[in-house]
SESESE-804657 format. One record per residue (C-alpha): residue in three letters; z, y, x. Coordinates in steps of 0.25 Angstrom, whole numbers, always signed. Last residue first. Example, Ala and Ser with C-alpha at 12.3 -4.5 7.8 and 13.67 -1.06 7.14 Angstrom:
{ser,{+29,-4,+55}} {ala,{+31,-18,+49}} 
END
This chain:
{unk,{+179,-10,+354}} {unk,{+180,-8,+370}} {unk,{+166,-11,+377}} {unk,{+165,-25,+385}} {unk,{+166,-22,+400}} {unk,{+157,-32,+409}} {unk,{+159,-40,+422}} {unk,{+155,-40,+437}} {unk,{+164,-37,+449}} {unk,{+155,-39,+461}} {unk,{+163,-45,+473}} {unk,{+162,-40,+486}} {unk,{+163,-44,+501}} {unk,{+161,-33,+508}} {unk,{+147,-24,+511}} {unk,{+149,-21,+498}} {unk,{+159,-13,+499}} {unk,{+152,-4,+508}} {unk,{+139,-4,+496}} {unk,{+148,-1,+484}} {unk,{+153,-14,+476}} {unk,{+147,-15,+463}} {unk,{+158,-16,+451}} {unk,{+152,-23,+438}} {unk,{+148,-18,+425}} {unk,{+143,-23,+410}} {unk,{+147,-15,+399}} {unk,{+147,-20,+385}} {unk,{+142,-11,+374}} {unk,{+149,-2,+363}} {unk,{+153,+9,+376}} {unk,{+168,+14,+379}} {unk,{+168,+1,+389}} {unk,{+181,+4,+399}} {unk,{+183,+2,+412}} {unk,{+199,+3,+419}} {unk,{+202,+3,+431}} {unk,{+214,-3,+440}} {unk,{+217,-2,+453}} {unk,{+221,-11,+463}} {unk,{+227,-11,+477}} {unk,{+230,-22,+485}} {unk,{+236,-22,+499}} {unk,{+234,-28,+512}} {unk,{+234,-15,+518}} {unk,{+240,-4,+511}} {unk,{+232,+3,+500}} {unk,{+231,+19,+501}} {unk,{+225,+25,+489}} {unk,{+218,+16,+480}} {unk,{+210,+26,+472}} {unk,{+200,+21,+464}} {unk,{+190,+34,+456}} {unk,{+181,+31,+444}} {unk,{+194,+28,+431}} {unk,{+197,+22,+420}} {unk,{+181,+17,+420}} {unk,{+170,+19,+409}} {unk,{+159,+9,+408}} {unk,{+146,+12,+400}} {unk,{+137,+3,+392}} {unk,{+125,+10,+388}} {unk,{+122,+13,+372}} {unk,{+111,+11,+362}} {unk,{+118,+11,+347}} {unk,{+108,+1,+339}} {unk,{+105,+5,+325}} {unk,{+94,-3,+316}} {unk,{+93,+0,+299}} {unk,{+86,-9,+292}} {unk,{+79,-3,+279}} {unk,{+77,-8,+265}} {unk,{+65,-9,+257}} {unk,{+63,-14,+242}} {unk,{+55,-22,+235}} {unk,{+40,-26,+235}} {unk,{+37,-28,+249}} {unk,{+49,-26,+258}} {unk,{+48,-15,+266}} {unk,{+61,-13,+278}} {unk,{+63,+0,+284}} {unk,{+68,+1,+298}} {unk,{+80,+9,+302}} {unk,{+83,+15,+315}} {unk,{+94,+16,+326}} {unk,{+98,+21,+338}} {unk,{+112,+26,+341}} {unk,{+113,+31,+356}} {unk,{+108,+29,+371}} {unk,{+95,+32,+372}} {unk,{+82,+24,+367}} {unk,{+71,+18,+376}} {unk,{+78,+3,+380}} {unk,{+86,+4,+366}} {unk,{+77,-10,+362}} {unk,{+83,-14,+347}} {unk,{+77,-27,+342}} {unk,{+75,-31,+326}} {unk,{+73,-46,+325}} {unk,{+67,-53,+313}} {unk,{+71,-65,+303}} {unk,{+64,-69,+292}} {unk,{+71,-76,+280}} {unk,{+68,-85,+267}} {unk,{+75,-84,+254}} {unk,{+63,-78,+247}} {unk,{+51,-80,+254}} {unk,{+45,-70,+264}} {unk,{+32,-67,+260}} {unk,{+27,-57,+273}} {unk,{+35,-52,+283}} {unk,{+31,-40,+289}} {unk,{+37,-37,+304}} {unk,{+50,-39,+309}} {unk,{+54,-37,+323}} {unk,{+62,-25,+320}} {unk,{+62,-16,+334}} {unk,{+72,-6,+335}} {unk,{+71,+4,+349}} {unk,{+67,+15,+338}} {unk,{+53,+18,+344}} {unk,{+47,+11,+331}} {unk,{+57,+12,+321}} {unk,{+49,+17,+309}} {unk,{+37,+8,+312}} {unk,{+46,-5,+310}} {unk,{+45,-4,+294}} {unk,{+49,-18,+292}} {unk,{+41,-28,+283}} {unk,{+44,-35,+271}} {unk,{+36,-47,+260}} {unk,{+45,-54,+250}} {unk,{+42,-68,+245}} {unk,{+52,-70,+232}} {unk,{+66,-69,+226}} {unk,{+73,-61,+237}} {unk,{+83,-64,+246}} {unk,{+71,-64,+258}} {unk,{+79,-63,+271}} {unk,{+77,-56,+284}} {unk,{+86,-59,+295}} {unk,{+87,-51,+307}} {unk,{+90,-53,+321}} {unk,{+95,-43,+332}} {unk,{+88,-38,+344}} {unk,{+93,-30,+357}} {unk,{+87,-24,+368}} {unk,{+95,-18,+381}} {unk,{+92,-6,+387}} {unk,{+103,+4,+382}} {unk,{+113,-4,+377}} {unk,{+116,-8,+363}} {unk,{+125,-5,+353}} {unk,{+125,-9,+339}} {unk,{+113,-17,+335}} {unk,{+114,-11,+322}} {unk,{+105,-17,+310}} {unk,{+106,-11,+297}} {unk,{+101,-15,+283}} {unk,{+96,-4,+275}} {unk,{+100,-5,+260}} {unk,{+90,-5,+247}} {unk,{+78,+6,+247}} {unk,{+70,+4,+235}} {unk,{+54,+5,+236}} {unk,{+46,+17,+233}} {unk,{+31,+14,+230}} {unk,{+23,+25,+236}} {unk,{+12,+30,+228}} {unk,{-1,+32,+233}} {unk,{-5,+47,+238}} {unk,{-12,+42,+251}} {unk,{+0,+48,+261}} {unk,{+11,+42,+251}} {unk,{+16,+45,+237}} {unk,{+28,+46,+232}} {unk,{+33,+45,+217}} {unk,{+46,+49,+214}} {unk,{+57,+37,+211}} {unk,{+65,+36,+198}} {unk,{+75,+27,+200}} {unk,{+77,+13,+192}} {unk,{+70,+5,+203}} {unk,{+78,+11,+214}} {unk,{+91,+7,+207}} {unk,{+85,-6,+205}} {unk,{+83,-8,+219}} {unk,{+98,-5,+225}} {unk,{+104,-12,+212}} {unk,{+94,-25,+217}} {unk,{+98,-23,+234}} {unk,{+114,-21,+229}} {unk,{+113,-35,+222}} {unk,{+105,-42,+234}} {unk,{+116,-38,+240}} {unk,{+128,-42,+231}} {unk,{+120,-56,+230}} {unk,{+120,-58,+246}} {unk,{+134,-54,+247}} {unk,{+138,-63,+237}} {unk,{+142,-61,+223}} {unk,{+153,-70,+218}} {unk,{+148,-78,+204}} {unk,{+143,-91,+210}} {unk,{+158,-95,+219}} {unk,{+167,-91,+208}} {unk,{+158,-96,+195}} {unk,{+157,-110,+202}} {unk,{+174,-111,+204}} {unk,{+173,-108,+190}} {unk,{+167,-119,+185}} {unk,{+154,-116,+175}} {unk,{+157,-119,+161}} {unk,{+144,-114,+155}} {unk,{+151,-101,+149}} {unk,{+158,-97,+162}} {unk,{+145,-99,+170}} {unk,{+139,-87,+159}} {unk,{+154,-79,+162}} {unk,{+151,-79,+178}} {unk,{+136,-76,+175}} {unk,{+140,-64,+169}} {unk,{+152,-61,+178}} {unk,{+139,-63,+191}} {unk,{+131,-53,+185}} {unk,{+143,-43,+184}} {unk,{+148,-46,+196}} {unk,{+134,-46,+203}} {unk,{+132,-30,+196}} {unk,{+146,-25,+203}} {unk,{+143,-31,+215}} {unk,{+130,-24,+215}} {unk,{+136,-10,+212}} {unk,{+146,-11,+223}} {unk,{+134,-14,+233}} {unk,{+128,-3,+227}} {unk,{+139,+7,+230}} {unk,{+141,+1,+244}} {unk,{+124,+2,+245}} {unk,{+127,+18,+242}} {unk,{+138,+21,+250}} {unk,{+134,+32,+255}} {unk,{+133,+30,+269}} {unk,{+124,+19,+268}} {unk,{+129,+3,+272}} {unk,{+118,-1,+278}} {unk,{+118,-16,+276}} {unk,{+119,-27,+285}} {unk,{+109,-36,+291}} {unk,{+104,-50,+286}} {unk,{+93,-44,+282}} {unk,{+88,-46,+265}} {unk,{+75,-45,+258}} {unk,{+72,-42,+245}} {unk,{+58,-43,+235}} {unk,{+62,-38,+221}} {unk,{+68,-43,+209}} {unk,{+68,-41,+195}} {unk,{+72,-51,+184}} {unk,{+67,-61,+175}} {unk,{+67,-59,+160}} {unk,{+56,-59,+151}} {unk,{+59,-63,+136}} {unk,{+51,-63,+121}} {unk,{+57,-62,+108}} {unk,{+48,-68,+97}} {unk,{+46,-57,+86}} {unk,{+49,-61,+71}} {unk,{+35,-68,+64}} {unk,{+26,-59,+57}} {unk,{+14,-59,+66}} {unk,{+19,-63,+80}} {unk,{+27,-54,+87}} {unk,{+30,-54,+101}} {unk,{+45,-48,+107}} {unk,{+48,-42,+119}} {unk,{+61,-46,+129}} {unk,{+66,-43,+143}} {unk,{+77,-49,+152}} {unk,{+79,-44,+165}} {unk,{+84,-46,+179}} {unk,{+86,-32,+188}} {unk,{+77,-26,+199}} {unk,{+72,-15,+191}} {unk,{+58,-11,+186}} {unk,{+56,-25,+179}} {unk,{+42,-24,+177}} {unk,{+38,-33,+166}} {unk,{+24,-38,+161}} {unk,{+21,-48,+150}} {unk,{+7,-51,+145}} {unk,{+6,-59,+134}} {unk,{-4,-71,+132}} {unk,{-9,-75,+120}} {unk,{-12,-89,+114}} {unk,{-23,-97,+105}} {unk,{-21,-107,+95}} {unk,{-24,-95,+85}} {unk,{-30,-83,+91}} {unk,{-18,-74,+95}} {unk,{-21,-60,+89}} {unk,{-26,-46,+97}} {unk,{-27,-42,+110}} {unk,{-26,-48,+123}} {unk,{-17,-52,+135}} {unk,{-5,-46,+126}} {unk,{+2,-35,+135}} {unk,{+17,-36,+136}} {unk,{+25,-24,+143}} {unk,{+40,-28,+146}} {unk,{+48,-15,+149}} {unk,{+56,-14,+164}} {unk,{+45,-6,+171}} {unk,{+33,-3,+159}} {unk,{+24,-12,+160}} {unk,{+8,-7,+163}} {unk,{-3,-14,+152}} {unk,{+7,-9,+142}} {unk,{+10,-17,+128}} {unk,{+24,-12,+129}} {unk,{+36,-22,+125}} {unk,{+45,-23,+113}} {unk,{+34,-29,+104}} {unk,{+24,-38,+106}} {unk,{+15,-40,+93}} {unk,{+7,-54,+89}} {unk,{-4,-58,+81}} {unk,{-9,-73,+80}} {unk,{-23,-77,+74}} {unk,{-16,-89,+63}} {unk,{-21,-103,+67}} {unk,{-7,-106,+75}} {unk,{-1,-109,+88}} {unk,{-3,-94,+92}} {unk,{+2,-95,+106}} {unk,{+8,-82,+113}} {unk,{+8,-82,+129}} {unk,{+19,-76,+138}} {unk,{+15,-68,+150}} {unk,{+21,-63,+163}} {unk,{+19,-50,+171}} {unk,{+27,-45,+183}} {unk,{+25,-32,+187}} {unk,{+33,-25,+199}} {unk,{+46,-19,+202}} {unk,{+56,-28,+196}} {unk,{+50,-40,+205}} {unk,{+52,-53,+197}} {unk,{+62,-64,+198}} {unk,{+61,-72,+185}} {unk,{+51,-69,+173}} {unk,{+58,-77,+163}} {unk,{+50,-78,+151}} {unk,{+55,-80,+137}} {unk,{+49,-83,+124}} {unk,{+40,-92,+130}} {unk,{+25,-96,+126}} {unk,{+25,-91,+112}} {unk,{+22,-98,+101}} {unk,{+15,-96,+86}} {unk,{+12,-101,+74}} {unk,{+6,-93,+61}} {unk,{+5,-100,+50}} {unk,{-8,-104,+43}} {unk,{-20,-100,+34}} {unk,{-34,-102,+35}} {unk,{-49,-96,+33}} {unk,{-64,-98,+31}} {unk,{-73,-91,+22}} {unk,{-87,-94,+25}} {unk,{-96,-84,+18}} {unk,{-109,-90,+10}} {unk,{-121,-79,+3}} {unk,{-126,-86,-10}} {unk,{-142,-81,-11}} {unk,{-147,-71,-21}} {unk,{-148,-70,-36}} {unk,{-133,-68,-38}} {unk,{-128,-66,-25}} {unk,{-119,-79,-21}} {unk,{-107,-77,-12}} {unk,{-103,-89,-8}} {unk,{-88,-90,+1}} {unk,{-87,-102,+9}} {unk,{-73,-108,+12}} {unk,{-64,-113,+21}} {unk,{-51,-114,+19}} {unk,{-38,-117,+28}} {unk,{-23,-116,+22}} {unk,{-11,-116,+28}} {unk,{-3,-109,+18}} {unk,{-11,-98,+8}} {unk,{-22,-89,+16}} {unk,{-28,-81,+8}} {unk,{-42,-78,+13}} {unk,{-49,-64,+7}} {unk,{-64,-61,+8}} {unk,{-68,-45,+4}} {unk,{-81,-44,+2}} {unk,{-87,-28,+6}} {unk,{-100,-24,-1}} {unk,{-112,-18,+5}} {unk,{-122,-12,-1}} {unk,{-137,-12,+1}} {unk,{-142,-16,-12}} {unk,{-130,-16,-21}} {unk,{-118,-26,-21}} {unk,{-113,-32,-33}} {unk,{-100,-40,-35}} {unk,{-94,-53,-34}} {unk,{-79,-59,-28}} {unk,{-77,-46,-22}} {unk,{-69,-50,-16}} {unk,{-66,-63,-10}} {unk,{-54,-71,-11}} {unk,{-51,-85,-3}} {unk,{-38,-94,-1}} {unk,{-34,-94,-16}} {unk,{-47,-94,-20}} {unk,{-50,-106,-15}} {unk,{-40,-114,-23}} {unk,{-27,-118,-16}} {unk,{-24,-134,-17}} {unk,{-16,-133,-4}} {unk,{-27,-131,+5}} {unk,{-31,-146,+11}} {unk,{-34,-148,-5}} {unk,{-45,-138,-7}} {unk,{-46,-133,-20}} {unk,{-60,-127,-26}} {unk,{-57,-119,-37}} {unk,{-61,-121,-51}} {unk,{-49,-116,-59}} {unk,{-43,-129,-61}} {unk,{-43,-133,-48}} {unk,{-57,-138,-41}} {unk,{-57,-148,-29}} {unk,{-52,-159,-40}} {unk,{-65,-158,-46}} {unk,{-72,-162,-34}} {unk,{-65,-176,-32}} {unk,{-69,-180,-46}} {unk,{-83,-175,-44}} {unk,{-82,-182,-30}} {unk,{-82,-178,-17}} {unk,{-90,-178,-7}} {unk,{-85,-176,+7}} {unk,{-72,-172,+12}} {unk,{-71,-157,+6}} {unk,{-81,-152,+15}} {unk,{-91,-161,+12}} {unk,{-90,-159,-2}} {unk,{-91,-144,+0}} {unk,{-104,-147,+7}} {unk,{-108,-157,-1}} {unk,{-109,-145,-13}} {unk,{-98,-147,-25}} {unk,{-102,-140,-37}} {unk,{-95,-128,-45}} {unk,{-105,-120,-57}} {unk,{-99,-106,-60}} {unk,{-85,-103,-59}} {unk,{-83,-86,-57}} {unk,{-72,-85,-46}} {unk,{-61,-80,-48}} {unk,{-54,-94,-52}} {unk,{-64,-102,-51}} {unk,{-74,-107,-39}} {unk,{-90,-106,-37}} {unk,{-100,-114,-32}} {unk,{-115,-111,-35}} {unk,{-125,-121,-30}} {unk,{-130,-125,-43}} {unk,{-133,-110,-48}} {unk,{-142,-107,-36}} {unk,{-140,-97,-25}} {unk,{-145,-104,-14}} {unk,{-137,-100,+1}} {unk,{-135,-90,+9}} {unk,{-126,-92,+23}} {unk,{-114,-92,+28}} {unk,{-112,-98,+40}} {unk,{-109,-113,+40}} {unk,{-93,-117,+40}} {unk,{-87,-130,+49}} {unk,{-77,-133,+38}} {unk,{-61,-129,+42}} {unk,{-56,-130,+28}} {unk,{-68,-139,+18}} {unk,{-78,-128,+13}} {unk,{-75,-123,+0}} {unk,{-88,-113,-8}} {unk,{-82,-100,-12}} {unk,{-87,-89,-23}} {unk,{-92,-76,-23}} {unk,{-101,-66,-31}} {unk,{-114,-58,-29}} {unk,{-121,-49,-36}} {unk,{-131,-41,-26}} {unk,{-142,-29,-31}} {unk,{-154,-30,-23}} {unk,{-161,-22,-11}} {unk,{-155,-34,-5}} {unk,{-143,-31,+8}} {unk,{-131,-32,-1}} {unk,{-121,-31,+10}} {unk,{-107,-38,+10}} {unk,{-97,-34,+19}} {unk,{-85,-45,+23}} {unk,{-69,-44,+23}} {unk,{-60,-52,+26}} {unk,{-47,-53,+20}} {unk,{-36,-61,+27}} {unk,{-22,-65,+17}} {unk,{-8,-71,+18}} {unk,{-1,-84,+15}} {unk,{-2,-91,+29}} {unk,{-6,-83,+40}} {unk,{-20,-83,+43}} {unk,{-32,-92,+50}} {unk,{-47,-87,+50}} {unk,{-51,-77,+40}} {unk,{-66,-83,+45}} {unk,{-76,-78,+37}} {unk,{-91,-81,+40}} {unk,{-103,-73,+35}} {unk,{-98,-60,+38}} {unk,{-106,-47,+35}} {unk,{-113,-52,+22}} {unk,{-127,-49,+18}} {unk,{-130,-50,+4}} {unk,{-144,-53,-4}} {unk,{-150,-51,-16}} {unk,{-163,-56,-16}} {unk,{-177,-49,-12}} {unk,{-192,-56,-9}} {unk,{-198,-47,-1}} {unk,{-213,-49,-1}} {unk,{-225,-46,+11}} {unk,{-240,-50,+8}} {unk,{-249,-46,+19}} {unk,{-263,-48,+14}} {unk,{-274,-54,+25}} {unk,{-289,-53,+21}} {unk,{-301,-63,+27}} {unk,{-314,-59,+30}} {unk,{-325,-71,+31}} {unk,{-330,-69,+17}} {unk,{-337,-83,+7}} {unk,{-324,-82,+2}} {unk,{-314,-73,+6}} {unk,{-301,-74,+12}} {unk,{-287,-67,+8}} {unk,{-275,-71,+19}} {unk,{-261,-67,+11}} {unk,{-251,-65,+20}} {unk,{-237,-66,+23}} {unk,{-222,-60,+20}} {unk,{-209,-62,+16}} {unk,{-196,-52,+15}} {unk,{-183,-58,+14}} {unk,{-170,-59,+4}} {unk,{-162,-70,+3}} {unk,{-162,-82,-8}} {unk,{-167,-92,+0}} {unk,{-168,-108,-5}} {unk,{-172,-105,-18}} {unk,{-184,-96,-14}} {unk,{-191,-90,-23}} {unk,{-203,-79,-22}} 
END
């Protein structure tokens, strides 16, 4: 058996048909042969090294099994494809001495001929002239779009030959070197001697890596310093090379730590070229404060690029166009002291910045002096960040979930002063949004039912900032004795802290004291006056309203009622 155009192995069959002559009865023989040739198998029929850095080295490496029951010599050499050449799968082709390509150098040199495939893919047929400048002096195949380097420069195998028993596997090791900017295709034969010529595709290239990121510093703005907030910044891999990158200074945690940036990559492993990867950024401020983070990103060899995220840490606020509290202990003077303190300082440094750009100083004197408004809202941001930066236990409620505690700042009070018994009294209050976005709040008013206050607010929902509500708080003292009264009613601001406003009213009744109950005019002559004096006096805070009735005899006479009013003595 011979078949010049299939040099692998395979089992045939068929039959043979036996008749008689002059017989009906027909035999069948079964005749099965095995027609054997030295054959490999390879793991990988295509090798890709794909794109690296200039001026260094990929090995791939691919295992080679003799499966004949015969003994396998093999050796190797290359075939040129033009760069970037649409490859066929490797496949066996006719062992014949005329169709044997091989190169110098290494490589043994046995006969050398151009096929129209490799004409093709150097532009097309070429001439014997033509195809002998294609060779250096050692026999290699040049190729003039890749500086003049020979084939062997770019590609290695080893073992170049060898010998693999029946059954045994044998591991080839295929090396790409890859010299500046370069870009090679080739086909790697391996011929058994007396068997087929097994084809590998080796393709590879070389280039410089190029890189970008989409900003190298992020400003994250206002953000709430107690929750979350997560940004991201993308890496673009401008070049052919598979890009690896490294983020250090931060943790890779899925939960951020409070005040430490955690980046998280949106997935594993290199940047494919032309392509881009996301980074997760997430930051929790933990304190009402501005801030001004930094991690770096590095790619492959290159130095760190420096990455920022500032912004700083606010929290939903409201304000009531009350006074404050003033606590016994002097703790909101004291913070009042330190917020003064801390505006000075801000507003110095932004004093000496203005300086520097020439700014008049008639401007520096009316921008830099801290208003009632900004020491305020100072004293509210201390007041939180001290909270923030305690240690709180952990309370649970009836259900066993975990009760988030909230900063306390300063109560507001309300005093209605004194009020007589019996008369209703209300007062309006102005709610404002000084904060930085919507905020939502509502009043506790089930603490003071029965009180005699009434706070006719009830939830509002998404106030904006800079916008106002405004709500009436009445006190009705028509159940309540005489005394102090008062009650404090808890404010819930959704997101930020709580504060109380503080209502006292002092129900009294006015009351009218006289010099003296008794007027004796003794004996009056006729046609004479007598007048005594009295004297009334108010020792109460409200007005008193009176007027003298005459009794029933005098009324029978002409009379007149005296009517007028007594304001109370400061």
């Amino acid at each position: 058996y011979k078949d010049e155009e299939d040099w692998n192995c395979r089992s045939l069959t068929s039959q043979l048909t036996v008749t008689y002559k002059e017989h009906p009865h027909i035999d069948y023989i079964n005749l099965m042969g095995e027609v054997i040739f030295p054959n490999l198998k390879f793991e990988e029929d295509d090798i890709d090294f794909g794109c690296i850095l200039n001026d260094t080295e990929c090995s791939r490496y691919v295992n080679v099994t003799n499966t004949s029951r015969l003994t396998v010599e093999y050796e190797w050499y290359f075939l040129i494809l033009k760069p970037q050449e649409n490859l066929e799968k490797p496949k066996a082709i006719p062992a014949e001495d005329d169709l044997t390509v091989s190169f110098g150098g290494r490589f043994d040199i046995k006969k050398s001929y151009e096929t129209e495939e490799m004409q093709e893919g150097f532009g097309g047929n070429l001439s014997d002239e033509s195809q002998q400048n294609l060779f250096d002096s050692e026999g290699c195949r040049r190729d003039n779009n890749n500086n003049g380097l020979s084939i062997e420069q770019v590609f290695d195998i080893l073992p170049l030959h060898g010998t693999i028993e029946p059954g045994d596997s044998q591991t080839v090791q295929f090396s790409f070197y890859g010299h500046a900017d370069c870009n090679y295709c080739v086909k790697a034969v391996c011929e058994v001697k007396g068997g087929p010529k097994y084809e590998i595709s080796l393709k590879g290239e070389a280039s410089l890596i190029h890189y970008s990121f989409s900003a190298h510093h992020i400003d994250l703005g206002k953000v709430y310093y107690d929750t979350i907030t997560e940004t991201h910044i993308m890496v673009h891999n401008d070049g052919k090379i598979p890009l690896h990158f490294n983020v250090l200074g931060v943790a890779q945690n899925s939960k951020p730590t409070t005040g430490e940036l955690t980046v998280i990559p949106s997935e594993e492993g290199p940047v494919a070229a032309f392509s881009k990867r996301i980074l997760i950024i997430k930051y929790n401020p933990g304190i009402p404060a501005k801030f001004d983070k930094q991690f770096r990103v590095q790619v492959a060899h290159f130095e760190p690029d420096v990455i920022r995220i500032s912004g700083e840490g606010v929290f939903p606020r409201i304000k009531l166009d009350l006074p404050r509290f003033g606590d016994r202990e002097g703790v909101y003077a004291n913070i009042l002291a330190s917020a003064h303190e801390s505006l000075l300082y801000h507003h110095r440094n932004a004093l000496e910045n203005m300086k520097t750009q020439n700014v008049a100083s008639d401007c520096l004197s009316e921008t830099m002096f801290p208003t009632e408004e900004e020491l305020e809202m100072e004293a509210e941001r201390l007041m939180v960040k001290m909270f923030a930066e305690q240690i709180h236990p952990i309370k649970l409620d009836s259900r066993g979930r975990k009760i988030r505690q909230k900063a306390h700042l300063a109560d507001y009070i309300l005093d209605f002063g004194h009020i007589i018994a019996g008369k209703t009294c209300s007062q309006n209050i102005l709610i404002t949004n000084n904060g930085h976005s919507n905020v939502s709040f509502a009043p506790d008013r089930s603490v003071i039912v029965g009180s005699g206050f009434f706070v006719g607010c009830e939830k509002v929902r998404q106030l904006p900032p800079g916008e106002r509500h405004n709500f009436s708080v009445t006190f009705d003292p028509k159940t309540l004795e005489q005394g102090v009264h008062s009650a404090i009613v808890p404010f819930n601001v959704v997101g930020g802290p709580m504060f109380s406003l503080r209502m006292q009213a002092h129900v009294t009744v006015p009351d009218l004291f006289l010099s003296r109950d008794t007027l004796d005019f003794g004996y009056v002559k006729c046609g004479e006056c007598c007048i005594i004096t009295i004297q009334m006096f108010n020792n109460n805070q409200v007005p008193c309203w009176w007027n003298s009735n005459p009794s029933t005899a005098m009324k029978k006479e002409k009379s007149t009622d005296c009517d007028s009013a007594l304001i109370p003595l400061l």
